[in-house]
Legacy VTK file of the C-alpha trace (Angstrom):
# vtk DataFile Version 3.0
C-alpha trace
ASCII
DATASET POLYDATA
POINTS 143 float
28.916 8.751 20.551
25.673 9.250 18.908
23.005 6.873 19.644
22.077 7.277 15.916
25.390 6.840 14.624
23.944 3.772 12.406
21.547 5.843 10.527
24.723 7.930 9.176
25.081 4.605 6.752
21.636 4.433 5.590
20.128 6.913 2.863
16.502 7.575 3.529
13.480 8.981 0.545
10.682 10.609 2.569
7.523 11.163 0.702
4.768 13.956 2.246
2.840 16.608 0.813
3.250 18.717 3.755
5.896 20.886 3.572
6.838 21.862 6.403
7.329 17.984 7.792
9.490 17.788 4.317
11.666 20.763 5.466
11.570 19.794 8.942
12.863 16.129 8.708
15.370 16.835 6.056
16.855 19.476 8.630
17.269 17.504 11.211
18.406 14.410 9.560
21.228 16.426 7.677
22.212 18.119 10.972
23.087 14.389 11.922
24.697 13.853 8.817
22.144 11.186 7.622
20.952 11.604 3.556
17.319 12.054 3.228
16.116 12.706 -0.126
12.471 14.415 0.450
9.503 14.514 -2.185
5.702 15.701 -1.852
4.150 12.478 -4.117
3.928 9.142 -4.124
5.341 9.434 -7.832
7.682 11.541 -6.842
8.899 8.682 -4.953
8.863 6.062 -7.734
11.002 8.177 -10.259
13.478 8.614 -6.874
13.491 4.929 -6.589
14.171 5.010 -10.155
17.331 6.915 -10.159
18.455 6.689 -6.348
19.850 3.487 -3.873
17.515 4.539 -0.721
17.808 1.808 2.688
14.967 3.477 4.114
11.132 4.694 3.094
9.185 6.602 4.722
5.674 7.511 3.360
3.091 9.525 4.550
-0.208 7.544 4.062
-2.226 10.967 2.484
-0.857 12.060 -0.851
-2.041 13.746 -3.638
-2.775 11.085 -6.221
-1.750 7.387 -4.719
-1.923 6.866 -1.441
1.334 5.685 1.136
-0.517 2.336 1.397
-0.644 2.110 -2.356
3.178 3.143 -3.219
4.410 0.700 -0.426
2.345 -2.243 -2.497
3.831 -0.911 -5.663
7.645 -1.395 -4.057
7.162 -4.548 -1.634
8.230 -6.814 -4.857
11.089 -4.420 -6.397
12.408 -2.859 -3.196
12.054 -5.881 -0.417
15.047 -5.127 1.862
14.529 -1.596 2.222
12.580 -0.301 5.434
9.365 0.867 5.292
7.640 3.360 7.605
4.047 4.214 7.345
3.475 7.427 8.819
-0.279 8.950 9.114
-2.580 11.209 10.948
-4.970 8.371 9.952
-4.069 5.557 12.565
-6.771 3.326 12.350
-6.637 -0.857 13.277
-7.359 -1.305 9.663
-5.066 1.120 8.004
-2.173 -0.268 10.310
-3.526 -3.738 9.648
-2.940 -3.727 5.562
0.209 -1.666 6.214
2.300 -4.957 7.782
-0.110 -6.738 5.354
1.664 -5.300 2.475
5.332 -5.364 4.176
5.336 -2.122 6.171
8.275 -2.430 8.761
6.559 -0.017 11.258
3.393 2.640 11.492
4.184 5.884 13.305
0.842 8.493 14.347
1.350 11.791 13.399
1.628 14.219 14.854
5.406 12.514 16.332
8.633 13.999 17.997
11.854 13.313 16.355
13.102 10.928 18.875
10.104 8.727 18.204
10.882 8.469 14.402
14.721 7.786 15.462
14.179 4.846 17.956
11.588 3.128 15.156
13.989 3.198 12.647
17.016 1.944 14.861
15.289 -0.658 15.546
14.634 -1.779 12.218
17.932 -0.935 11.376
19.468 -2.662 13.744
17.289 -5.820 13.339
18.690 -5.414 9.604
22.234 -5.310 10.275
21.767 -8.455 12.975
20.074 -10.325 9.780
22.925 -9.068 7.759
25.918 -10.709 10.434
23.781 -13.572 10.982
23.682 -14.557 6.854
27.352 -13.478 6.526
27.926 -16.191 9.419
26.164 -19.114 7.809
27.784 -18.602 4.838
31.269 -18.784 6.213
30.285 -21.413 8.768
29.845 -22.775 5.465
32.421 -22.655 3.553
LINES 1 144
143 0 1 2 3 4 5 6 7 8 9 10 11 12 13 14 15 16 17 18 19 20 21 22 23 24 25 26 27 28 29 30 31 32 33 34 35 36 37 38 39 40 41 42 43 44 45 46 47 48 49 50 51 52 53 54 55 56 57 58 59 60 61 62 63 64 65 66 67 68 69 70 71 72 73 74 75 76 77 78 79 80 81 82 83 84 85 86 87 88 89 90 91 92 93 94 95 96 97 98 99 100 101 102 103 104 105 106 107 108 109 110 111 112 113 114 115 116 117 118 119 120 121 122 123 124 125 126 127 128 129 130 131 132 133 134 135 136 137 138 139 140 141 142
């Protein structure tokens, strides 16, 4: 059984300017049968929000126009459940620092392997789906 086999529930908008991490991501998270939905701006990413249901974010922190840092502040309010990964060549204390500030879930140094990506957003995933069971619980301890 794949390790990853929650992710297959979970649709996932990936916002870089680079290219090749665009191409490269979407690959391998199709070969595993998980959606990702990839675009190269931050507003890019809004209209997606727009017109898409997405569980999972992931934003490179450099963009062409507004920032990673800047998009996650613009969602925090409309999109609070979703999970948010802050990914950056830029890993400074302070840029990591407003990141969980604003709501980011987790921060992730680039360059990364694929493995690392996968075990940061099981986690948060899984935490999730716990907080999901647990509320579903309470409620028919409830009732």
């Amino acid at each position: 059984m794949n390790e990853y086999c929650n992710l297959h529930n979970c649709r996932i908008l990936l916002i870089d300017d680079d290219e090749l991490v665009r191409h490269s991501l979407k690959l391998a998270f199709t070969e595993m049968d998980v959606f990702m939905y990839a675009v190269a701006s931050a507003e890019d990413g809004l209209h997606a929000l727009r017109s898409h249901r997405f569980d999972i974010i992931i934003s490179d922190y450099n963009l062409p126009g507004m920032s990673g840092l800047d998009f996650f502040r613009r969602v925090r309010e409309s999109h609070p459940d979703m999970i948010k990964v802050l990914i950056s060549a830029d890993g400074g204390d302070g840029l990591i620092a407003k990141a969980y500030e604003i709501g980011v879930h987790d921060f992730l140094q680039k360059p990364f392997v694929l493995d690392a990506l996968l075990a940061t957003l099981m986690v948060h995933v899984r935490k999730r789906d716990e907080a999901v069971r647990g509320s579903v619980t309470e409620e028919m301890a409830a009732a």
